[in-house]
Rosetta silent file (secondary structure, phi, psi, omega in degrees, C-alpha in Angstrom):
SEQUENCE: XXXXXXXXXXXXXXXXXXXXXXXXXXXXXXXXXXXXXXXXXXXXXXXXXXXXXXXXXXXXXXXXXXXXXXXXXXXXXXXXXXXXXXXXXXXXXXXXXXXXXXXXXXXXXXXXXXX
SCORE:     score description
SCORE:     0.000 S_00000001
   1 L     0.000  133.177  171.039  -24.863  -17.717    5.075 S_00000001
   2 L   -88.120  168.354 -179.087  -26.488  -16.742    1.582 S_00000001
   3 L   -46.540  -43.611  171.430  -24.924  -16.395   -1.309 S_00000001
   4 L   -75.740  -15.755 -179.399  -24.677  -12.819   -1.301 S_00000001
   5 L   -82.127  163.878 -177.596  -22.853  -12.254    2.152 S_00000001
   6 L   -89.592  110.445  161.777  -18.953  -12.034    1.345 S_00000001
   7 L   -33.743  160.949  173.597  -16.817  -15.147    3.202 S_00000001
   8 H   -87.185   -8.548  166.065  -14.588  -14.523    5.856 S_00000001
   9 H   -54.762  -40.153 -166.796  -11.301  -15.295    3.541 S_00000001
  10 H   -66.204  -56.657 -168.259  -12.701  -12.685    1.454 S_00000001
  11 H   -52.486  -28.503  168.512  -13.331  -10.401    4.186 S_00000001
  12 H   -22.325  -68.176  161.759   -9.926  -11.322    5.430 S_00000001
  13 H   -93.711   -0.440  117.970   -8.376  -10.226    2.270 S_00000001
  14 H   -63.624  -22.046  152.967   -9.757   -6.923    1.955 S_00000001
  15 H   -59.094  -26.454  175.456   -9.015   -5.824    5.299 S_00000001
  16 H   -77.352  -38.500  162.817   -5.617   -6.999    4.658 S_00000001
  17 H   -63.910   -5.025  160.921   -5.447   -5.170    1.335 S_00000001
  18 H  -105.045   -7.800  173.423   -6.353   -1.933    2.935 S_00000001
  19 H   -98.231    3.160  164.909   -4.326   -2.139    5.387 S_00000001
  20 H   -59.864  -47.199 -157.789   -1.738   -2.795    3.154 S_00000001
  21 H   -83.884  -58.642  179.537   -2.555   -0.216    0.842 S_00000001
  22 H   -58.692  -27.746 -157.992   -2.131    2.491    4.034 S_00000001
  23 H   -96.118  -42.414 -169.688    1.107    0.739    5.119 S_00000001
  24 L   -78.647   15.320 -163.730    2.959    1.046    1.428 S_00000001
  25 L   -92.938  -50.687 -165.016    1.684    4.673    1.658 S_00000001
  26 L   -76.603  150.759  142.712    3.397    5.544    4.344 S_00000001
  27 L   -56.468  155.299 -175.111    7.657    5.867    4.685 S_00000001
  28 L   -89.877   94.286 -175.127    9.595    3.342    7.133 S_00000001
  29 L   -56.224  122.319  172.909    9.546    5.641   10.407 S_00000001
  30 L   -67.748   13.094  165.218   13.129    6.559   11.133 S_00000001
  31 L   -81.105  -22.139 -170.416   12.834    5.701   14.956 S_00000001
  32 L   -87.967  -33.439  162.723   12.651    2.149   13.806 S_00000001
  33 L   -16.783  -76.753  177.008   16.118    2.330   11.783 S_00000001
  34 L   -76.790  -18.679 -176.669   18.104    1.298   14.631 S_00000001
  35 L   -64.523  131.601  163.599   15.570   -0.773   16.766 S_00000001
  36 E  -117.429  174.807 -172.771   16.305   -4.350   17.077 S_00000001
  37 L   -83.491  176.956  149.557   13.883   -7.295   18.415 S_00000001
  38 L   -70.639    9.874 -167.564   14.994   -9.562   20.936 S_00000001
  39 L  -110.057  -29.141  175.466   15.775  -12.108   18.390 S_00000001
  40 L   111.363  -24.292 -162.811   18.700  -10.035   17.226 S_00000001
  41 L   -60.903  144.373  167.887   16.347   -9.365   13.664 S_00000001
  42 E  -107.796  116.587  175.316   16.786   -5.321   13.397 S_00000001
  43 H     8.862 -103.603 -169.533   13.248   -3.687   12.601 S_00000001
  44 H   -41.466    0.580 -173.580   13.798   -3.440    9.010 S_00000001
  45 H   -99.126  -53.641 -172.417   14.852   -6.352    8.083 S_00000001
  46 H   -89.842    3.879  152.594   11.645   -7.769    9.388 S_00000001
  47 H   -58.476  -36.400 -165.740    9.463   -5.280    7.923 S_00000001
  48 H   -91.567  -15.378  168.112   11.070   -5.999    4.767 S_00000001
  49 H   -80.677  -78.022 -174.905   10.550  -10.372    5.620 S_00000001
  50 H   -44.084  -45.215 -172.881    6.617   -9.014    6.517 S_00000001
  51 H   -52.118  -70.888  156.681    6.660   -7.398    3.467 S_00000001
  52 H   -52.054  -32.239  149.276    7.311  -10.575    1.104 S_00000001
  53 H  -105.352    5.222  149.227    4.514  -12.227    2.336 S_00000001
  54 H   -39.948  -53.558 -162.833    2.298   -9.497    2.735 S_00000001
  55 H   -58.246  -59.245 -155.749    3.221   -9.322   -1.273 S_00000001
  56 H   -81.013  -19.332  140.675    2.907  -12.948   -1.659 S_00000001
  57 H  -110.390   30.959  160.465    0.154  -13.687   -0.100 S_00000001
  58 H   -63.592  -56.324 -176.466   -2.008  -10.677   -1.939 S_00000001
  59 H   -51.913  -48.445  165.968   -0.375  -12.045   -5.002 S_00000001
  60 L   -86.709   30.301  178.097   -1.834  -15.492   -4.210 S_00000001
  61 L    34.355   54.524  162.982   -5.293  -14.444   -3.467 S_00000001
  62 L   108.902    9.719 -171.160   -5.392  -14.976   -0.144 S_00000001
  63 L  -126.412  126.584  178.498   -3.144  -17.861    0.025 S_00000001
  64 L  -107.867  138.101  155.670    0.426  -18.392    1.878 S_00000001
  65 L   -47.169 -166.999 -174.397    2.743  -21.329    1.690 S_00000001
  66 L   -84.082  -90.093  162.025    3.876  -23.039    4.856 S_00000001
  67 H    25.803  -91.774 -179.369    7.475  -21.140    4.244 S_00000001
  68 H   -63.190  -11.197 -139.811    6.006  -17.694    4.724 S_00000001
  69 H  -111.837  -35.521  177.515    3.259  -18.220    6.627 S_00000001
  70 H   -46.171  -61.561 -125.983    6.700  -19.560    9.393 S_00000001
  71 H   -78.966  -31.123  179.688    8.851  -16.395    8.221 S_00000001
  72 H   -83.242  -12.756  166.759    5.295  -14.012    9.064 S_00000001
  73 H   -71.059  -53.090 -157.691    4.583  -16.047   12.214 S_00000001
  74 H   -91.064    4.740 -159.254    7.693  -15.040   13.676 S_00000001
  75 H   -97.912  -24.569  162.012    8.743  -11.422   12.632 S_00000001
  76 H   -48.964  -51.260 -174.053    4.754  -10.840   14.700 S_00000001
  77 H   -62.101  -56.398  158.285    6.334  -12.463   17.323 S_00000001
  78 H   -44.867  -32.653  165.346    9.377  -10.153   17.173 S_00000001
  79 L   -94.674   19.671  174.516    7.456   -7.223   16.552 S_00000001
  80 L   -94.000  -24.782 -171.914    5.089   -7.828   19.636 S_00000001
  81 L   -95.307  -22.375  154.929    7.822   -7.914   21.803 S_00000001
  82 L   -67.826  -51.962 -171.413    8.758   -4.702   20.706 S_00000001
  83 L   -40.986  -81.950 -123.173    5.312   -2.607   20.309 S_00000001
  84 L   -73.315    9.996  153.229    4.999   -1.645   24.257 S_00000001
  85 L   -86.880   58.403  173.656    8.334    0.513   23.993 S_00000001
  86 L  -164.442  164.798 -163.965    7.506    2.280   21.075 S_00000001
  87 L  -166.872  155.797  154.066    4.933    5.260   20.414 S_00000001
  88 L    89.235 -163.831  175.775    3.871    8.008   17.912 S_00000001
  89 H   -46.546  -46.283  175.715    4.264    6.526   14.204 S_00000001
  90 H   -25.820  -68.210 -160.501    6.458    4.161   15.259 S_00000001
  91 H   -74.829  -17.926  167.675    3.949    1.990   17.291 S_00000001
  92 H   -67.165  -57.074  149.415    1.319    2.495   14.178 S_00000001
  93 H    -8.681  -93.481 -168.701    3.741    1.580   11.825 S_00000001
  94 H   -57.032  -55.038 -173.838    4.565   -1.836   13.708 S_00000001
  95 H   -66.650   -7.218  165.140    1.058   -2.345   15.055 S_00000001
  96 H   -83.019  -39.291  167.686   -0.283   -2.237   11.634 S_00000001
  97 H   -53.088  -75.357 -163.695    2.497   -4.956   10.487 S_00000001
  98 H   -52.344  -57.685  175.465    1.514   -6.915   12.931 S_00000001
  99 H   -53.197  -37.045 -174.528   -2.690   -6.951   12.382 S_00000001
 100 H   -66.278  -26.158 -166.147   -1.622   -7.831    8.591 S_00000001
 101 H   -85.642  -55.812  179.807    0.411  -11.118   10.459 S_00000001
 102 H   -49.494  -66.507  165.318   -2.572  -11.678   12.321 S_00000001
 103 H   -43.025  -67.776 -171.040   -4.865  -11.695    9.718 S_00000001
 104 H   -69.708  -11.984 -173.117   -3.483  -13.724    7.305 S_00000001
 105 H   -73.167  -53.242 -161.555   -1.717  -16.386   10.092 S_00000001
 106 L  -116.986   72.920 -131.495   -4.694  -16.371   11.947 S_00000001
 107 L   -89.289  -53.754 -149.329   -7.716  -15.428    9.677 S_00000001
 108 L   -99.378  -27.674 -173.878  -10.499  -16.871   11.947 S_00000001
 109 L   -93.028  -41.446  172.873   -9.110  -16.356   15.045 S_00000001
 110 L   -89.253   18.523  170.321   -8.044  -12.138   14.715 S_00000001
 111 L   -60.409  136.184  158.232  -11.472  -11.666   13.872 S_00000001
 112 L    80.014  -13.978 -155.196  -13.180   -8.798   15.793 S_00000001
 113 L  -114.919   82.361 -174.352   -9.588   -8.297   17.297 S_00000001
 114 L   -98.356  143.955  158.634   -8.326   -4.140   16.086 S_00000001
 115 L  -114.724    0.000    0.000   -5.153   -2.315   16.646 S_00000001
């Protein structure tokens, strides 16, 4: 790689900042209100856990603690188990959540990998 192509943390973190930027755009689809995971977590709660390290690790330029990096591993895992009941905004909504959890958990690995 020369100097001039962009790494993949970087690319990492601008796909995650646009998809970011479309997810804070949007309202918290009211089909999701009542949905809970199998974990007992109820949708919004872990949108709003996804949320805090979405923020934190934009805020750290590309970088998550350990902490978060746990609390964003598992609300994927909660919302994964959800997506194939869900449709319409809903399932955009979550499946967008989720590619940001991918990306930053697994930067190297969700490459090449779209919802």
């Amino acid at each position: 790689m020369n100097g001039d192509e962009p790494s993949d943390d970087s690319l990492t973190f601008t796909r995650v900042t646009t998809l970011w930027a479309a997810h804070t755009g949007e309202p918290f689809p009211d089909g999701l209100r009542w949905v809970d995971a199998p974990s007992g977590d109820p949708v919004p709660a872990l949108d709003f856990y996804a949320a805090g390290c979405v923020n934190a690790y934009l805020a750290g330029q590309g970088v998550l603690d350990p902490q978060r990096h746990r609390i964003l591993t598992g609300c994927a895992t909660d919302l994964e188990a959800i997506l194939p009941g869900l449709t319409g905004r809903d399932a955009t909504y979550v499946a967008r959540l989720i590619r940001m959890a991918e990306l930053i958990t697994h930067p190297h690995g969700a490459r090449g990998r779209s919802r």
